[in-house]
N, C-alpha and C positions, 0 to 999 in steps of 0.2 A: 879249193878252187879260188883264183884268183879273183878279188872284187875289182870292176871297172866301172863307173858311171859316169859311159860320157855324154847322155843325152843335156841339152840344155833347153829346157821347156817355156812356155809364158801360161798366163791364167790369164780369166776374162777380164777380173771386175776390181775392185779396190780393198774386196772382202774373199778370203778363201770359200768355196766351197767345199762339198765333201770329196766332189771328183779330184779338183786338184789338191787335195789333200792325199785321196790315191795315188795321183798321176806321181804326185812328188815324193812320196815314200817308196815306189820301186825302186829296187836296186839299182837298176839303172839310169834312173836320174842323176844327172852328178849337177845341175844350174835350174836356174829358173831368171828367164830374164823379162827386166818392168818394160811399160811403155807408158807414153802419155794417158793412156785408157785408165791405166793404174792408180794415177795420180788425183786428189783433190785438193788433200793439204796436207800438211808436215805428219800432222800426227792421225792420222791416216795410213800417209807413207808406212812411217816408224812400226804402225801396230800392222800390218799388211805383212812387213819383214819379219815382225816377229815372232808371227804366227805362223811362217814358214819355216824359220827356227826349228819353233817347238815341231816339228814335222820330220823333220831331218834339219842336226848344227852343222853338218858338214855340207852341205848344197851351197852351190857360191850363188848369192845373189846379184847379177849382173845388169847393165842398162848401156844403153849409147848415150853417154851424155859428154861431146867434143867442146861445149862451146858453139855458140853460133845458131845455125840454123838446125844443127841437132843437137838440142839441149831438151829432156824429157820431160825436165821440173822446171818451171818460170817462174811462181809463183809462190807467198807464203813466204817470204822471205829469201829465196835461193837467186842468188846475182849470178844476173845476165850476164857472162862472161862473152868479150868477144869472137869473132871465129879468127881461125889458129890465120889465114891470111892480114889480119891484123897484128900479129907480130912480124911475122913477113914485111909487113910495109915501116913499120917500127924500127924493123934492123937496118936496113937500107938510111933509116937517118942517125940510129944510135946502137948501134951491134950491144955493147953490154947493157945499156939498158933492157935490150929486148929480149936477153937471154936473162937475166932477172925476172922479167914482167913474165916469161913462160915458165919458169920456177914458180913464180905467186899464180897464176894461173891452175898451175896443176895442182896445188896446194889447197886453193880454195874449193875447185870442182871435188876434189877427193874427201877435204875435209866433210863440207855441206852433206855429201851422200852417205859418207861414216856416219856421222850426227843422224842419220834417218834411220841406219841398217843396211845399208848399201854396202855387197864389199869390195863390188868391182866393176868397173868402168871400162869400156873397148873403144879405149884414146891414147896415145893420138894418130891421128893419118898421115902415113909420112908418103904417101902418095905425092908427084909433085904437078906444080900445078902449070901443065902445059898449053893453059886456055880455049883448053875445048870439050871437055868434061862435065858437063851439065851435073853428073851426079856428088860431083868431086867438087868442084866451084873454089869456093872462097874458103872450103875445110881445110887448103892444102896450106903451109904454113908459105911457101916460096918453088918458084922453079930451080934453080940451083938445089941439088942434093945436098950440100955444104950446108947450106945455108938451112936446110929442113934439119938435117942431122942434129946441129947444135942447138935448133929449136925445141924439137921434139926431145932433146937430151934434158933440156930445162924442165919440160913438163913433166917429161918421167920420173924426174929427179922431186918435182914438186909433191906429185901422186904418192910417192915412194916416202916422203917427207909425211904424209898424209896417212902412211900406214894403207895405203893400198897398191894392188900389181897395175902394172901398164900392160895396154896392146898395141903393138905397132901393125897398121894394114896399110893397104890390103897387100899384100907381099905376091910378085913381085914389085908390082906398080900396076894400077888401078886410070891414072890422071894423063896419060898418052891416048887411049882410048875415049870414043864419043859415046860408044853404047851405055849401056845404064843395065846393069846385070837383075837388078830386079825383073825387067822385062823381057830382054834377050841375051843371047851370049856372045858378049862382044871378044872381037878377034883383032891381036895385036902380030903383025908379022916381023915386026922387028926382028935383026938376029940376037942371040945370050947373049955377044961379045958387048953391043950396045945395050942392053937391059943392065947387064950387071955395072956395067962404067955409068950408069945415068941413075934410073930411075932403082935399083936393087939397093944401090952403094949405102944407104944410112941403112940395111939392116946388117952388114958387115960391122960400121964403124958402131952401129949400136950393142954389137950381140952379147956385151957384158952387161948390158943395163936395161934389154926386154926382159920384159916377166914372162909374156906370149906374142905371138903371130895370129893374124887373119890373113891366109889368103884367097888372092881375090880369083872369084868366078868368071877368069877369064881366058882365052885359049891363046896361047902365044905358040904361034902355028909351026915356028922355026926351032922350036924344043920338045915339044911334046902334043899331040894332039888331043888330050884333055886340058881340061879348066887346070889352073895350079893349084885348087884346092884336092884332085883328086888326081895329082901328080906325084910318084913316089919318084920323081926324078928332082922336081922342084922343089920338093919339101926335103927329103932324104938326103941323097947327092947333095943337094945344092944350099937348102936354107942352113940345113944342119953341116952335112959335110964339110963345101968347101965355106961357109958366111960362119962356121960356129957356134948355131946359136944353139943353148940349150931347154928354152922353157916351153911351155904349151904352144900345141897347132891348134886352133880354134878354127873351125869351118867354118865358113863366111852360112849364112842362111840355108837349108837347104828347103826352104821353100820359094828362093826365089826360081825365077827361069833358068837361069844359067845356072842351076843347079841339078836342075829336071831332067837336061839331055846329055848324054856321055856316049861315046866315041858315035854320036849321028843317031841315037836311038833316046825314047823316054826312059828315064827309070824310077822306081817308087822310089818312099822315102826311103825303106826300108835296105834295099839297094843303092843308094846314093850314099848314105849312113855308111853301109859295109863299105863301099869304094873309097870313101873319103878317111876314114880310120886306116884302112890296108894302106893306101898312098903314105899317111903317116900324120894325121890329125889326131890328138886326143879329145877331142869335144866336138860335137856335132849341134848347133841351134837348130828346132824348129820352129817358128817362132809366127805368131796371128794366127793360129790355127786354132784356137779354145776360142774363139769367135767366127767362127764360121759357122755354117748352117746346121754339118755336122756336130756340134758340141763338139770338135777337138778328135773326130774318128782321127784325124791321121796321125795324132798325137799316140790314140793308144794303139793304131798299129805299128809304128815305128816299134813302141815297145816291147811289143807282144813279137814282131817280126825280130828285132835284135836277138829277143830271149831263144826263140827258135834254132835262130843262126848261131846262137854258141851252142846249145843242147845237140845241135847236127854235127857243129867241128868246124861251119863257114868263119868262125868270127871265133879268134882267138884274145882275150881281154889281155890288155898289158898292165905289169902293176908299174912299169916306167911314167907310162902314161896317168895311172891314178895318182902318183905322187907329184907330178908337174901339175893336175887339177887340184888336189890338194895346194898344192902351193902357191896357190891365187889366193887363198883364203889368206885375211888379213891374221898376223902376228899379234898384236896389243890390242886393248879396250880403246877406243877411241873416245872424244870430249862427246855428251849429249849436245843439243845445240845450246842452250840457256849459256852452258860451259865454253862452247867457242862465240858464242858472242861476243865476252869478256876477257878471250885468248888474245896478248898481245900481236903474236907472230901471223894471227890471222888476220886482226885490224891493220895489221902493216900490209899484207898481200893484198889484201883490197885497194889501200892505196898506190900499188904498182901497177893495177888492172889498166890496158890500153882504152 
């Protein structure tokens, strides 16, 4: 039987419990991702990760940390890097400078999180930034796709240099739209011919140098009438097909809202999960749910629901898919931090930082 683990989970506290020691040993776990909740200091972090390690060495540990206004770690030493809109305003005075400063950028955020036990980061947003996006803001690097491509090319390039994978989101584009998919499911009527010429085009010009995709929980009414996370037109056909690309699908949340409803009706996780894998995602987050009232019920019924759905025949595991999650997982030992304190290449990225 083929092994697939693409759930990606969180935990409450700073300390494993013996739940999510459960939660994380199922087979179907393949992530577990931090949040600020997670964090108090460095070596906290460090011991946090490494006791999920010892749980399962193959679980990628993942986090949002962009820079800016989402960055999980501030503190304890980890620089405030600025948001990706600050290179954007950089280029417009010094283009190579500012495709350098997004190389030292990705560099550093990659380095710092390696240094903890970090192995992967879901940055950067190449969403662009059409100024009216409240959830998008100042993440975006620039409104010209040109101009985001070469950005975002630095920092993957940086991450990469860091010994960790990139994500590019939210695919197709997330930053045309006003809604905010954590609450509702925002709808873009644009037609494909205009998405893919504007706001798609850096996941074409990227698709030799993504590691993976998120895409965004959004309905673009003029292709398909689900979200393009649980689009096997948009992922399949389109991201893969005609853009190329070949690394991980990463489903954007699937406890936000715009997750919940599909073609006009709710569905569990458990069913969102199945929708979103069939469309053509290898990884599914659920993610604040081990703090909720329930202790994380919908955590363990995702899992207990997945198991179900293969032992029935609903849910067919791919091992394509387990190798592209595998393949997030960093390749070398990375420096402790003591060790990149004293790392040349790192003391020079800091001084490129905007």
């Amino acid at each position: 039987m083929i092994d697939h683990s693409p759930v990606i989970l969180d935990v409450a506290g700073t300390a494993l419990t013996d739940v999510d020691r459960k939660r994380i040993a199922h087979r179907l776990t393949g992530g577990v991702i931090l949040f600020g909740r997670n964090w108090k200091d460095r070596e906290t972090l460090t011991r946090l990760c490494a006791d999920i390690k010892a749980v399962r060495d193959d679980v990628v540990i993942c986090v949002d940390h962009e820079g800016g206004r989402v960055q999980r770690f501030r503190t304890d030493g980890f620089t405030h890097v600025a948001p990706m809109r600050a290179l954007g305003e950089l280029w417009m005075k010094d283009a190579l400078a500012a495709t350098n400063a997004a190389t030292a950028a990705g560099f550093v955020l990659g380095c710092e999180l390696r240094a903890c036990g970090v192995d992967f980061t879901f940055a950067p947003v190449l969403d662009l930034d059409w100024g009216g996006s409240s959830v998008i803001g100042d993440r975006a690097f620039h409104r010209d796709a040109r101009v985001v491509a070469m950005l975002a090319k630095g920092v993957m390039h940086g991450l990469l240099e860091a010994g960790m994978a990139n994500c590019g989101k939210h695919f197709p584009g997330h930053g045309f739209v006003k809604a905010d998919s954590h609450h509702e499911i925002p709808v873009d009527n644009r037609s494909l011919k205009a998405i893919l010429a504007d706001d798609a085009a850096p996941y074409g010009w990227l698709s030799s140098v993504l590691s993976s995709v998120m895409p965004a929980h959004v309905v673009y009414t003029k292709v398909d009438s689900r979200p393009a996370g649980f689009s096997s037109r948009w992922l399949d056909d389109i991201l893969r097909g005609q853009l190329g690309f070949q690394g991980a699908v990463v489903s954007d949340d699937l406890s936000m809202e715009g997750a919940r409803k599909v073609d006009g009706r709710d569905v569990s996780y458990t069913e969102a999960a199945l929708l979103a894998l069939e469309a053509g995602c290898d990884l599914v987050p659920i993610c604040n749910q081990s703090v909720q009232s329930e202790g994380g019920k919908a955590i363990d019924e995702l899992l207990e629901g997945l198991t179900a759905a293969r032992a029935q025949g609903r849910w067919n595991p791919s091992e394509a898919s387990e190798q592209r999650r595998l393949a997030l997982l960093p390749r070398a030992p990375s420096l402790n931090w003591d060790e990149l304190m004293g790392d040349a290449r790192y003391m020079h990225a800091l001084d490129l930082l905007p």
